[in-house]
C-alpha positions, 0 to 999 in steps of 0.5 A: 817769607817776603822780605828775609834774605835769601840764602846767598845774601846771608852767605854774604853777610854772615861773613861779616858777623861774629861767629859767637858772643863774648866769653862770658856770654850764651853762644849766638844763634843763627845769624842769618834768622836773627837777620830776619827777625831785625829787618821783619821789626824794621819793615813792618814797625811791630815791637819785638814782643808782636813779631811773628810766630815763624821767627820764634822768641 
């Protein structure tokens, strides 16, 4: 989709991501859609609940 980060930006910036949360929390997902999912909230100015069906809950 316009705007998501292609592969080699989010090469880039998963290096600087944890791998995995907490101990005592559920595993992170991809960091990479999550990235997506924020910069999408970011740059059309939904809430979360109104986010598009490609980024999944």
């Amino acid at each position: 989709m316009r705007g998501d980060l292609t592969d080699e930006e989010g090469a880039i910036i998963g290096g600087l991501l944890p791998p995995e949360r907490e101990r005592w929390s559920r595993p992170a997902q991809d960091n990479h859609l999550f990235l997506n999912e924020m910069l999408y909230v970011l740059r059309v100015g939904c809430p979360w609940r109104n986010m598009h069906e490609r980024y999944g809950k």
